[in-house]
C-alpha positions as CSV (number, residue, x, y, z in Angstrom):
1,X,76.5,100.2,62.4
2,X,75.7,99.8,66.1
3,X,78.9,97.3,66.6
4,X,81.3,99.6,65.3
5,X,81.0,102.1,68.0
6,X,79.1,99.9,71.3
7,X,81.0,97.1,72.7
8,X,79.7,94.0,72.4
9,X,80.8,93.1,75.8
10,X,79.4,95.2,79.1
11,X,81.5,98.7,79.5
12,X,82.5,97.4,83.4
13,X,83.3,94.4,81.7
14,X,86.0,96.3,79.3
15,X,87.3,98.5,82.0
16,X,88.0,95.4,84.4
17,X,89.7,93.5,81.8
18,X,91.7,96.2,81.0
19,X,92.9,97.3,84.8
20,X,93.7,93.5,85.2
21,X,96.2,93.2,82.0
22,X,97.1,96.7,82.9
23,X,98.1,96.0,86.7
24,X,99.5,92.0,85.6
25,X,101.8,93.1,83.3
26,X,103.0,96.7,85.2
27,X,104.3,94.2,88.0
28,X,105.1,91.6,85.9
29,X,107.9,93.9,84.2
30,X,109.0,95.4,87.9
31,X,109.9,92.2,89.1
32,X,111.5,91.1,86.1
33,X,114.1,93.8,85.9
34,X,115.6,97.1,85.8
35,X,116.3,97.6,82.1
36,X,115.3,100.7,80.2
37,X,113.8,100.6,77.1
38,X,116.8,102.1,75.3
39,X,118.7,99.1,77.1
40,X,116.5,96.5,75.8
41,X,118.2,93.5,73.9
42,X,116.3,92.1,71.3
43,X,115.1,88.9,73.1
44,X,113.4,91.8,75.8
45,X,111.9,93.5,72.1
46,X,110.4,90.1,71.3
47,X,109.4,89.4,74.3
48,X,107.3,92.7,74.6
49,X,105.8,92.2,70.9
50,X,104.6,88.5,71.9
51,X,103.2,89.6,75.3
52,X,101.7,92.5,73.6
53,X,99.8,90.1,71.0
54,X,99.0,87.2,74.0
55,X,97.2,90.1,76.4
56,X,95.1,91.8,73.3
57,X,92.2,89.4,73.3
58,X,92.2,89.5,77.2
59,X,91.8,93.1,77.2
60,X,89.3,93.3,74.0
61,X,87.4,89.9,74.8
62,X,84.7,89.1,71.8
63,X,85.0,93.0,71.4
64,X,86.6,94.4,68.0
65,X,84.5,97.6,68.3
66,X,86.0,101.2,68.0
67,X,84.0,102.3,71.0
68,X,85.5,99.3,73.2
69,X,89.1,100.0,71.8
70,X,88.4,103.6,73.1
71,X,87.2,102.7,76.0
72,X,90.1,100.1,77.0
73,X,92.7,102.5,76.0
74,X,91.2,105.3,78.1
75,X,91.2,103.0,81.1
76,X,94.7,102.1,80.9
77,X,96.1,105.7,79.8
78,X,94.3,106.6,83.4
79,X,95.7,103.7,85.4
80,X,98.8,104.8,84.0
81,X,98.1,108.3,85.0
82,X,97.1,107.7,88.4
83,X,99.8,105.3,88.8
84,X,102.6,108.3,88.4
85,X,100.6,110.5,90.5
86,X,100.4,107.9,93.2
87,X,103.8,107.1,93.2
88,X,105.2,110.8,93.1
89,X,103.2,111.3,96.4
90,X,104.0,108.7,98.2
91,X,107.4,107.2,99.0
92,X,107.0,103.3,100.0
93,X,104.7,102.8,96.9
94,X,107.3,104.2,94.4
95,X,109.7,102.1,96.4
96,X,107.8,99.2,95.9
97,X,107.1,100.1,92.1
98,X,110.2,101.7,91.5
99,X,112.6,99.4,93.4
100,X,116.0,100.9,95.3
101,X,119.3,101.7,93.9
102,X,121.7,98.7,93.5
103,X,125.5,99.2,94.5
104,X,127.6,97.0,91.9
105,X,130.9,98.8,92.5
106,X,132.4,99.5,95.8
107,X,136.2,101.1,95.7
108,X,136.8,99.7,92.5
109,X,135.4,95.7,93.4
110,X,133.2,94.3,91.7
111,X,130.0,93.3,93.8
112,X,128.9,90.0,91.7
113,X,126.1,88.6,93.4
114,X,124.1,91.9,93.3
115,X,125.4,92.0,89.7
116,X,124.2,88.3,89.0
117,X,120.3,89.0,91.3
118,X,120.3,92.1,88.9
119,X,121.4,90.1,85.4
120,X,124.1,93.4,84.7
121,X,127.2,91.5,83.0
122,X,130.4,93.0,83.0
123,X,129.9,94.0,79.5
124,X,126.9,96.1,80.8
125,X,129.2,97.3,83.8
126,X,132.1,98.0,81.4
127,X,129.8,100.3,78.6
128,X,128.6,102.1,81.8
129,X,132.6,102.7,82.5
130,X,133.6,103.8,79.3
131,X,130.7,106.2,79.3
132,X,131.8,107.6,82.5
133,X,135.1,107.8,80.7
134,X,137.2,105.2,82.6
135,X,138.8,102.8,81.6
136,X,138.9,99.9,84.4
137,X,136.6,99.1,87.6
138,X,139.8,100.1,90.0
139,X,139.1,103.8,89.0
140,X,135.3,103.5,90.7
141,X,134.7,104.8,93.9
142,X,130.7,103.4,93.4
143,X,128.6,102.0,90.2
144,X,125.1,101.9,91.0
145,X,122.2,100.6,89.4
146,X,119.7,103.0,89.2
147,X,115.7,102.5,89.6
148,X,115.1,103.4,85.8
149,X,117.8,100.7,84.8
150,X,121.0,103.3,84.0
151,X,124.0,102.7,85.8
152,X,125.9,105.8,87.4
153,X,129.5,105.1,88.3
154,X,131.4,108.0,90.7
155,X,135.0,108.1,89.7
156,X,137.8,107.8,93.1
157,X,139.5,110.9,93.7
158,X,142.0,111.4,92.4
C-alpha cells in the first residue's frame, strides 16, 4: 500500500524532472511557432500527443505512484503559475517568451519572407482577410501576426 501513495524515486528527484520537461518543452513550442491551439493542424495535434507520450516516463521515471503523479503535476501547475506571474511583471521576459508582433501586410503587399520565417501561407493570410471582412490584400493598410498566433488585419481608409 506504501507504493501507491510514496514515490519510489526521491521527491527532489520528481520535482527536478518535472521542471526540466516542463521548462524543455515551454521553449521548445516558443521557438517553434506562433500558432494557437485553436489554429493547430492536425500534424501540430499529433505532434503534441507523441511528445506528450515521449516526455511521461521522463517526468514519472520508475515512478507510477499516485503520490509522485501528485507531486509532478503540482510542480508543473506552479512553474506554470509562476511563469505568467513572471512574465506579466516584467517586459523583456514576456518578450523573450512571448515573442513580438510580426508585420505580414504593409499597404496592401504582401511581406513574404516574414510570412515564410513565420510558416503563415496565404491561405492563413487570406482566412484572416475574410474574417476581417475583406476580400483582397490591396484593401490592408497592416496584417500582423500577433504573439498568441491570431492575425489582426487594419483595413485602408477608405
Amino acid at each position: 500500500m506504501e507504493h501507491l501513495w510514496w514515490p519510489d524515486i526521491p521527491v527532489w528527484e520528481k520535482i527536478l524532472r518535472s521542471v526540466v520537461i516542463y521548462l524543455f518543452i515551454l521553449l521548445a513550442f516558443r521557438f517553434t511557432g506562433k500558432r494557437q491551439v485553436g489554429q493547430l493542424t492536425p500534424f501540430d495535434l499529433v505532434l503534441l500527443l507523441i511528445i506528450s507520450n515521449v516526455v511521461q516516463n521522463a517526468i514519472i521515471g520508475n515512478d507510477n505512484s499516485l503520490g509522485g503523479g501528485i507531486i509532478g503535476a503540482v510542480t508543473i501547475l506552479l512553474l506554470n503559475y509562476l511563469m505568467v506571474a513572471v512574465t506579466y511583471r516584467f517586459k523583456p521576459f514576456r518578450r523573450l517568451m512571448a515573442g513580438e508582433p510580426t508585420l505580414l501586410v504593409h499597404d496592401g503587399r504582401v511581406l513574404h519572407d516574414k510570412m515564410a520565417r513565420e510558416r503563415i501561407t496565404m491561405e492563413d493570410l487570406d482566412a484572416a482577410l475574410r474574417k476581417a471582412g475583406l476580400a483582397s490584400v490591396e484593401k490592408v493598410r497592416y496584417a500582423v501576426l500577433e504573439e498568441n498566433g491570431q492575425i489582426s488585419v487594419i483595413p485602408k481608409s477608405s
